[in-house]
N, C-alpha and C positions, 0 to 999 in steps of 0.2 A: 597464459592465454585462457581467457574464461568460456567455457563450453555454452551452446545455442542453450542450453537448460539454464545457469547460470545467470546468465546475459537477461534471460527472461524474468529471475528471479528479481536482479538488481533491478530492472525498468517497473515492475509492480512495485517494490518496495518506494522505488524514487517517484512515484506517483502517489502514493497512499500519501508518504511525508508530504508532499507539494499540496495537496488538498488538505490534510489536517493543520498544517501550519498557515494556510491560507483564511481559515476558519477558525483560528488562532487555539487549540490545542497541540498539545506533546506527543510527539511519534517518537517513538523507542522500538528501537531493534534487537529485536529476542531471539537469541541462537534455540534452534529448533530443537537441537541433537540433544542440549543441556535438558530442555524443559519436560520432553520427553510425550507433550500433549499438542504437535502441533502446531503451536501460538508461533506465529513468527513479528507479530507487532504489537503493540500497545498501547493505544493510543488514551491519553490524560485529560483530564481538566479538574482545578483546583483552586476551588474557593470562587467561583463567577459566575454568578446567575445567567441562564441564557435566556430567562423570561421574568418578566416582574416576577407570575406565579410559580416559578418553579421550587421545587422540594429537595431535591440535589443541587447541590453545588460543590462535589466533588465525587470524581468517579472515573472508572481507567475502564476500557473493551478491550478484549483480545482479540484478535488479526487472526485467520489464518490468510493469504494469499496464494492466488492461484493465477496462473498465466497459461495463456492459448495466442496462437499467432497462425496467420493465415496468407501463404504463398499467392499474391494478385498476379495474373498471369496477364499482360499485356497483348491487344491482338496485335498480328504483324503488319508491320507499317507505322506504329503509334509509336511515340517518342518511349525510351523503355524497352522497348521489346528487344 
């Protein structure tokens, strides 16, 4: 069973990849513990201009992600509560 830290960490990663491949770069997932700086993503693009003028057209960013979640308390009476 994967712990509230855990759970938090998978929903940031599964977000980052859903926006980066939506925008059609590569999202790679980088064990933290291995790299020792941190990174926990990587996201790619290679060889595709993203403007007539552009100067890169291949290049990787490093991720770190960070997750925060916040307890909505329902007033009594309201469906939820």
């Amino acid at each position: 069973m994967l712990t509230e830290q855990n759970i938090e960490a998978e929903l940031s990663y599964a977000y980052l990849h859903a926006v980066a491949s939506h925008a059609g770069f590569s999202c790679e997932y980088r064990n933290r513990h291995l790299d020792g700086a941190g990174v926990d993503a990587t996201i790619t693009e290679d060889n595709r201009k993203l403007a007539s003028d552009s100067v890169l057209t291949s290049f990787s960013v490093d991720i770190q992600l960070k997750a925060t979640y916040l307890v909505l308390l329902c007033p009594a009476g309201e469906p939820g509560a």
